[in-house]
N, C-alpha and C positions, 0 to 999 in steps of 0.2 A: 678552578679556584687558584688566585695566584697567590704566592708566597706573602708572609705575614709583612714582611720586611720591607717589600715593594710597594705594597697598601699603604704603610706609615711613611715611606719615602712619598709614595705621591700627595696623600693630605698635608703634608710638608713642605711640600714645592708651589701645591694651589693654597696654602695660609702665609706662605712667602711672598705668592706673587700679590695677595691683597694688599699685604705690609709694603713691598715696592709702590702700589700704585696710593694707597696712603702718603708715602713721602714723598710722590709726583706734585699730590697736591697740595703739599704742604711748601714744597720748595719756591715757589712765589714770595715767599713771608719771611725767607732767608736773606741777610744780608750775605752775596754775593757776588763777583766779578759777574761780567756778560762773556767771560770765557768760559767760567766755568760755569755759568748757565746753560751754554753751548755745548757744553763736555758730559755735562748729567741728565738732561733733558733725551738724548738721543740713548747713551748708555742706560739709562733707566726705562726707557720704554721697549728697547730689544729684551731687559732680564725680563718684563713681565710678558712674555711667550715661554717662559715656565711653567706656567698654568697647563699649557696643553700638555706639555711632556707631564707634568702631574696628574690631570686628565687622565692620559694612555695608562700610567701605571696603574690609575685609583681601579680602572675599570668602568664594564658599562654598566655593571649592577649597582653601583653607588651612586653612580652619576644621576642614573634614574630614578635612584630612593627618593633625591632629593632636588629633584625634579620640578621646579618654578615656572616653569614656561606656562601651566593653564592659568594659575596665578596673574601673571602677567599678565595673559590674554584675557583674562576677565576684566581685571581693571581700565584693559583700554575699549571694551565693550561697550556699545552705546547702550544708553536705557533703555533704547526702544527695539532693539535686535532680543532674538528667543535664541 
C-alpha cells in the first residue's frame, strides 16, 4: 500500500494532465502569434506525460479499478462476432 499522500499526488497529476490536453484543444480558438503557437503546442504536449508519472504513483490497483479497456473493446466489436 502506498502512502496516502502519493495516491492524491498522482490523481492530481492524471486530472492535470486531462486539463493540459483540454487547453491543447482549446488553443486553435486563441487569438495568437504563430510563435507562440510554436512555443505552446510543443511545451504542452511534453507536460501531458505527467500522466504516467501519475500513473506510477496512483498505482496498479486503481488503475485497474477503473479499467475501460473491455469497454472499449466492446464497442468496437462487430455485431456479428460472439
Amino acid at each position: 500500500m502506498k502512502p496516502k499522500f502519493l495516491r492524491i499526488l498522482g490523481i492530481a497529476l492524471i486530472i492535470f494532465s486531462w486539463i493540459i490536453w483540454g487547453v491543447i484543444f482549446i488553443l486553435p480558438f486563441l487569438k495568437l502569434t504563430i510563435r507562440q503557437y510554436a512555443l505552446a503546442y510543443p511545451v504542452l504536449f511534453a507536460a501531458t506525460s505527467i500522466f504516467w508519472v501519475g500513473a506510477a504513483l496512483v498505482g496498479k490497483e486503481l488503475i485497474q479499478k477503473y479499467n475501460l479497456l473491455p469497454k472499449i473493446k466492446k464497442w468496437f466489436k462487430r455485431s456479428g462476432d460472439n
